[in-house]
Backbone as numpy.savetxt, mean C-alpha at the origin, in Angstrom:
# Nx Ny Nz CAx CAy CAz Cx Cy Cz
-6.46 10.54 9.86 -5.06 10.30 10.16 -4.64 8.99 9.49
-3.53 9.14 8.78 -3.04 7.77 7.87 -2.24 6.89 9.17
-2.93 5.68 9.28 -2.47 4.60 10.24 -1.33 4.07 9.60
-1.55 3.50 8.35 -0.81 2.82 7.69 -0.60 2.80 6.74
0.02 2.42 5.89 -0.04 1.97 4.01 0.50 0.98 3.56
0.11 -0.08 2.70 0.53 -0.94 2.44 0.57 -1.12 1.06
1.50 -1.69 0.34 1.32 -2.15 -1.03 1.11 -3.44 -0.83
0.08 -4.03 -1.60 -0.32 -5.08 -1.84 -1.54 -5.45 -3.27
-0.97 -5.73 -3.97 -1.48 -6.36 -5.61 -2.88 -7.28 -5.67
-3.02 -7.65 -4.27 -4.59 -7.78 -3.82 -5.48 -6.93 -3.40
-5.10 -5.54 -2.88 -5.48 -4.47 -2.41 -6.34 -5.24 -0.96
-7.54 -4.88 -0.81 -8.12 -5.76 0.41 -8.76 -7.01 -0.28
-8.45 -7.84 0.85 -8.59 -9.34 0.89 -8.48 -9.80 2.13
-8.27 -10.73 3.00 -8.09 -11.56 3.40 -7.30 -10.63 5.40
-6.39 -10.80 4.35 -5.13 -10.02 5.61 -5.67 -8.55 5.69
-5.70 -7.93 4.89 -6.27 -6.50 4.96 -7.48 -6.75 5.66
-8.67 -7.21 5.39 -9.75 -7.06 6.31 -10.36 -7.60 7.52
-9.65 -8.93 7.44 -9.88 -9.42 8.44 -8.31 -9.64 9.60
-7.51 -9.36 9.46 -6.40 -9.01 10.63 -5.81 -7.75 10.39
-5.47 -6.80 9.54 -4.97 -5.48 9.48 -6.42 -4.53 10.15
-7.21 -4.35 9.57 -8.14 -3.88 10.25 -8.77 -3.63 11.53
-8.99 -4.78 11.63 -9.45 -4.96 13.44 -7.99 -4.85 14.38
-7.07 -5.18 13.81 -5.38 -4.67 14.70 -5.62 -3.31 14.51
-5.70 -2.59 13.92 -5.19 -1.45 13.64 -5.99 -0.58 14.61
-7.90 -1.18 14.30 -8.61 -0.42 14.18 -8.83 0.84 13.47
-8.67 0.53 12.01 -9.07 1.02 11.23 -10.36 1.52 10.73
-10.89 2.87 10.56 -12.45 2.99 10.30 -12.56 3.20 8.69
-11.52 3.40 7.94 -11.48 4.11 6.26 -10.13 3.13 5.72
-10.63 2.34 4.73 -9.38 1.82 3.91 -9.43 2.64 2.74
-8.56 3.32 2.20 -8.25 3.81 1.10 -7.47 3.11 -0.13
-8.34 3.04 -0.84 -7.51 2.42 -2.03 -7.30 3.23 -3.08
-5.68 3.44 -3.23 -5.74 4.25 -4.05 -4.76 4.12 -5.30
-4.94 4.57 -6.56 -4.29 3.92 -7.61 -5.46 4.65 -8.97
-4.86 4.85 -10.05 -5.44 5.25 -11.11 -6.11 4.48 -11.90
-5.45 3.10 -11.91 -5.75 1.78 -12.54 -7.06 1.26 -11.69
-7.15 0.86 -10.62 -8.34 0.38 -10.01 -9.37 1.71 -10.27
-9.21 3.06 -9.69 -10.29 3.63 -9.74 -10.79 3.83 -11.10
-10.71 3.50 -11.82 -11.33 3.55 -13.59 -11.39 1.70 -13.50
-11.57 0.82 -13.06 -11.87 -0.07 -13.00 -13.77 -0.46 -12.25
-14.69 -0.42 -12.95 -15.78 -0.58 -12.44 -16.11 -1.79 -11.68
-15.70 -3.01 -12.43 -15.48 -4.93 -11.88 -14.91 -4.16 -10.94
-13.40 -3.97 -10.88 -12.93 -4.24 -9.86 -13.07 -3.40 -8.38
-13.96 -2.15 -9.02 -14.15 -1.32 -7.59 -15.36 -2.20 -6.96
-16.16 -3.15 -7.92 -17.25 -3.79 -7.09 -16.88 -4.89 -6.15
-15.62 -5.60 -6.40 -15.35 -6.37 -6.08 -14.46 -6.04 -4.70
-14.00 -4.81 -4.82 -13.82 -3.86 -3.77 -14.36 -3.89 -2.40
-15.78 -3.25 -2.97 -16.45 -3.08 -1.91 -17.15 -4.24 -1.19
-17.51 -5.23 -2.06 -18.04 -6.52 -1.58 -17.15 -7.21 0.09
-15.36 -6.51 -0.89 -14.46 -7.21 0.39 -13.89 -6.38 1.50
-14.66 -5.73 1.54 -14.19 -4.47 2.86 -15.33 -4.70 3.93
-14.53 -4.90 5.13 -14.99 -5.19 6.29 -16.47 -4.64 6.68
-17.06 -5.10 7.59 -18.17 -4.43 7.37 -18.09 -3.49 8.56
-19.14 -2.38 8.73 -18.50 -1.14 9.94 -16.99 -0.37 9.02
-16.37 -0.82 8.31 -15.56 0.05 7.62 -15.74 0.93 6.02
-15.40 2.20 6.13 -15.67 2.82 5.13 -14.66 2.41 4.09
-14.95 2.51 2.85 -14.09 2.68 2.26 -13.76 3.53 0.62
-12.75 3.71 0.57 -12.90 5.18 -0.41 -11.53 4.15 -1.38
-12.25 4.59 -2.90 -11.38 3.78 -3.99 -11.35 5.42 -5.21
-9.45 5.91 -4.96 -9.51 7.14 -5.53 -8.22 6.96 -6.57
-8.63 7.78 -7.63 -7.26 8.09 -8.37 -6.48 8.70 -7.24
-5.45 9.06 -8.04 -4.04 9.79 -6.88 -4.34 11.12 -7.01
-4.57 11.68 -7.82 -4.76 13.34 -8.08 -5.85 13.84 -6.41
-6.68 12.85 -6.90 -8.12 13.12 -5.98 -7.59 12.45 -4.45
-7.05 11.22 -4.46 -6.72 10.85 -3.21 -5.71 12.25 -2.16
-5.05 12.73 -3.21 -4.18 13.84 -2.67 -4.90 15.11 -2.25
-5.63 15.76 -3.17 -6.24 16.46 -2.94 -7.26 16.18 -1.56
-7.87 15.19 -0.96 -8.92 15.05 -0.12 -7.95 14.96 1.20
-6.67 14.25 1.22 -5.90 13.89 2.33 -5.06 15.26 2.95
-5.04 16.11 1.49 -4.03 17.77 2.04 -4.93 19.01 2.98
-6.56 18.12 2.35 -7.77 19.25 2.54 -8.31 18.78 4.28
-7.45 17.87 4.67 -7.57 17.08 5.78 -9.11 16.44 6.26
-9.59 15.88 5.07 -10.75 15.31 5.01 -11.13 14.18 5.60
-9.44 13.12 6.24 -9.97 11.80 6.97 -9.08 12.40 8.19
-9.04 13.52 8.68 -8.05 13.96 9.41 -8.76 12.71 10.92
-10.03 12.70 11.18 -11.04 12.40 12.18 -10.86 11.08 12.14
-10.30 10.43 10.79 -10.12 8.96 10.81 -9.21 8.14 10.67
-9.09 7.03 11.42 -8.04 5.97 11.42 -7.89 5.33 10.20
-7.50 6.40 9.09 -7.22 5.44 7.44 -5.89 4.12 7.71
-5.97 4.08 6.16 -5.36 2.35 6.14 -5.25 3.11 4.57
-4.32 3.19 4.06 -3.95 3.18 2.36 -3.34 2.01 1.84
-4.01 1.62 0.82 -3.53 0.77 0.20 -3.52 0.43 -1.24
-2.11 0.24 -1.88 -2.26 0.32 -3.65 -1.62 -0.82 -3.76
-1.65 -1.11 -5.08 -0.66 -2.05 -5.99 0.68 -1.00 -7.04
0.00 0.55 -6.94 0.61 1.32 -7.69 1.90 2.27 -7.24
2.58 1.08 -7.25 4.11 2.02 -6.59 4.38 3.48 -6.66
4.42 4.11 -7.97 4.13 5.32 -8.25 2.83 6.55 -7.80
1.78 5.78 -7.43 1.02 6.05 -6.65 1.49 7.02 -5.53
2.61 6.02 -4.39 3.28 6.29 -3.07 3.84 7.52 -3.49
4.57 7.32 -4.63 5.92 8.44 -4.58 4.85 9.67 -5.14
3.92 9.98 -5.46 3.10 11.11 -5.98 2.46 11.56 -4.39
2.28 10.60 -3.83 1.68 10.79 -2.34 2.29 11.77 -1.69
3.83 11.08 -1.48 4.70 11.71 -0.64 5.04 12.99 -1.01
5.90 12.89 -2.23 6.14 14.48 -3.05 5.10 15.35 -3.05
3.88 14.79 -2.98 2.58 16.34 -2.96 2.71 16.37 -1.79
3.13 16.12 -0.75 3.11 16.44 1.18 2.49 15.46 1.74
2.03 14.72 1.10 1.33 13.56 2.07 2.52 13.13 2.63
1.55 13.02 4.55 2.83 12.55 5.28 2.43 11.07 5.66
3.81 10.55 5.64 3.64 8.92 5.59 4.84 8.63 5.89
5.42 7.76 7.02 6.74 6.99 7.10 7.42 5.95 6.70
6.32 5.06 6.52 6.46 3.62 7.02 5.36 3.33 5.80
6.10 2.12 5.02 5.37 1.43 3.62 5.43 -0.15 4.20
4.34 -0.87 4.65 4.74 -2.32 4.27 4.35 -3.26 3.45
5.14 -3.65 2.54 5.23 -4.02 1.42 4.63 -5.48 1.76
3.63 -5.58 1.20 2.81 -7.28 1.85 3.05 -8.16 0.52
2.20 -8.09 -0.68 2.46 -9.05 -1.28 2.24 -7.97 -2.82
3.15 -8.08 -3.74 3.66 -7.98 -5.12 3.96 -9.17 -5.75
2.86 -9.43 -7.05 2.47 -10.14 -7.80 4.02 -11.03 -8.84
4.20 -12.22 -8.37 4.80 -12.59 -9.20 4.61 -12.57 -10.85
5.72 -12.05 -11.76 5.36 -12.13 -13.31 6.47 -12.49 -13.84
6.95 -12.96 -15.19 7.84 -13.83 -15.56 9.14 -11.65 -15.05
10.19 -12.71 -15.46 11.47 -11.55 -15.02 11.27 -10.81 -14.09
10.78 -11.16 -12.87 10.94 -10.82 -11.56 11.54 -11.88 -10.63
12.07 -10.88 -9.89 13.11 -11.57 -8.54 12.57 -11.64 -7.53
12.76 -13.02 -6.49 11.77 -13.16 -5.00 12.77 -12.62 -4.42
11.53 -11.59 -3.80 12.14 -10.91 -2.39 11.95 -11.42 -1.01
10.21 -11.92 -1.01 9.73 -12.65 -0.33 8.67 -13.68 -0.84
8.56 -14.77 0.37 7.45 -15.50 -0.92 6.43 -15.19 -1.31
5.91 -13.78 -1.32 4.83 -13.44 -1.54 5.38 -11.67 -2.26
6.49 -11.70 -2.46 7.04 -10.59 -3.24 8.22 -10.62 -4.27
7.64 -10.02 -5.22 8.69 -10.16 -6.81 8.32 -8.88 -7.11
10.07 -8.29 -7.32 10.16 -7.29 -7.98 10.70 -7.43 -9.26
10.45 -6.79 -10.02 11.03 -6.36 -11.59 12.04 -5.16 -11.29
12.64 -4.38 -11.84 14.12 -3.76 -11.74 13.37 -2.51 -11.35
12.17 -1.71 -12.31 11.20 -0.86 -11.83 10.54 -0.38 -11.07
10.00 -1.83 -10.38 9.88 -1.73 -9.48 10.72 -1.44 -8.19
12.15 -2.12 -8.14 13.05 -2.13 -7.65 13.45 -0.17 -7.39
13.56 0.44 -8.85 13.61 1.67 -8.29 12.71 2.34 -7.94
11.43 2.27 -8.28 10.50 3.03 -7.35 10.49 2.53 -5.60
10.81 2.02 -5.57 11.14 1.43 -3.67 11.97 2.35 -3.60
13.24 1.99 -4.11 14.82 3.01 -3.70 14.18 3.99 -4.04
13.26 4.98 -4.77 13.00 6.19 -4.71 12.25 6.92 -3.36
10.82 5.93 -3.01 10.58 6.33 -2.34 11.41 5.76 -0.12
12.08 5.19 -0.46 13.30 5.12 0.74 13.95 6.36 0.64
14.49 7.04 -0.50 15.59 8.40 -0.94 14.17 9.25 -0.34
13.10 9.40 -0.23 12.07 10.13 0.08 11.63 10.22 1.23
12.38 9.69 2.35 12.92 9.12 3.52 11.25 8.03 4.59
11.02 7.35 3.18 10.03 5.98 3.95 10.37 4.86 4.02
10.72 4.17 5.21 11.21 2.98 5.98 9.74 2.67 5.40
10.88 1.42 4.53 9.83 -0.09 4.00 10.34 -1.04 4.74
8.75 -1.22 5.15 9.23 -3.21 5.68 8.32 -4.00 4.95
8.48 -5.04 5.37 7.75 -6.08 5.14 7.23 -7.23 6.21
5.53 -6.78 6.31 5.29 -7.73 7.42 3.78 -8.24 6.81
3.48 -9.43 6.80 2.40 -10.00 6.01 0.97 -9.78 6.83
1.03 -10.42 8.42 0.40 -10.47 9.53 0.71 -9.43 10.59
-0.11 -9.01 11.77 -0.01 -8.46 12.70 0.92 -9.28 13.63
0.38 -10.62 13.74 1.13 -11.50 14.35 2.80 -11.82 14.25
3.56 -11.45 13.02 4.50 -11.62 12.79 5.63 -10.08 12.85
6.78 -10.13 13.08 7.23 -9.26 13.48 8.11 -8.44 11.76
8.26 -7.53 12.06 8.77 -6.71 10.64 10.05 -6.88 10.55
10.12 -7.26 9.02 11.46 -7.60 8.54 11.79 -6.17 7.41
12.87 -5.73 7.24 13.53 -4.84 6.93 13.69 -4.82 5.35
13.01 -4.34 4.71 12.26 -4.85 3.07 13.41 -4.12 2.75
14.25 -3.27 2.75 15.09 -2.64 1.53 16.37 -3.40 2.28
16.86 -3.89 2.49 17.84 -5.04 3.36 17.46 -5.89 2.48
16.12 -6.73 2.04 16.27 -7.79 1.38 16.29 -7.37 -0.02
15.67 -6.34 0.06 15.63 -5.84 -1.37 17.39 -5.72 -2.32
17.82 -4.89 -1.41 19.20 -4.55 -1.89 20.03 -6.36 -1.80
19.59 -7.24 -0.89 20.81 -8.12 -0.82 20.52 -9.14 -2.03
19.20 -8.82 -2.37 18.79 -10.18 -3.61 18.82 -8.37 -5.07
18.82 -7.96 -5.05 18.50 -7.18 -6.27 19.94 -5.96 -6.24
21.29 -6.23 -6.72 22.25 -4.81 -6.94 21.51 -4.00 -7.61
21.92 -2.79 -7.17 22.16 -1.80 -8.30 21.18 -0.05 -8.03
């Protein structure tokens, strides 16, 4: 069962394993994205940072879809998490069901706009959000468990027209 999903350009680190996790109680983080899973460094570096007692599965999207429709973590408290916006919207459109995106931290790069201090969008990015909101998933943005959710396409739209 998908607990959660988050975009975040760190994938697990810090907040993901040591406070998203144990809040959630999470048993499977999924990382999923085309770019990391053809990444060998970085799937090692992966696994090094995933909690311990937690599984974790690092999939392209084709395969992440396929295992989630075949109801393969149906038994488990997943946690998804990409850097690959497009990722989400392939999720959703193949039937993966999912409500709720919180958008934690997106990598500042030159010609991006702060959304939060730990989020910059580029215009692209900007519409893959508005796509997958039109796909009807309430994005927020909440960094910590501890902190309460702020309304990510509200800030999105008031710092970024169009």
């Amino acid at each position: 069962m998908i607990i959660n999903v988050r975009v975040d350009g760190r994938l697990v680190h810090g907040q993901v394993a040591m406070m998203w996790t144990p809040f959630l109680q999470i048993s499977r983080i999924m990382v999923i994205g085309d770019e990391i899973a053809a990444d060998e460094l970085g799937k090692e570096a992966l696994k090094l940072a995933k909690p311990s007692g937690t599984n974790l599965s690092i999939l392209p999207v084709d395969k992440a879809i396929k295992n989630i429709l075949n109801h393969r973590y149906d038994s488990q408290r997943v946690m998804i998490v990409t850097r690959e916006l497009d990722a989400l919207i392939r999720l959703k459109e193949a039937g993966v069901e999912f409500d709720e995106v919180n958008v934690g931290n997106v990598s500042n790069k030159e010609g991006k706009t702060t959304i939060y201090k730990s989020v910059f969008v580029n215009e692209e990015e900007a519409a893959q959000f508005r796509k997958l909101n039109d796909l009807g998933v309430k994005l927020i943005h909440r960094m910590t468990p501890q902190v309460d959710a702020d309304d990510f396409m509200k800030a999105l739209n008031d710092k970024m027209r169009g």
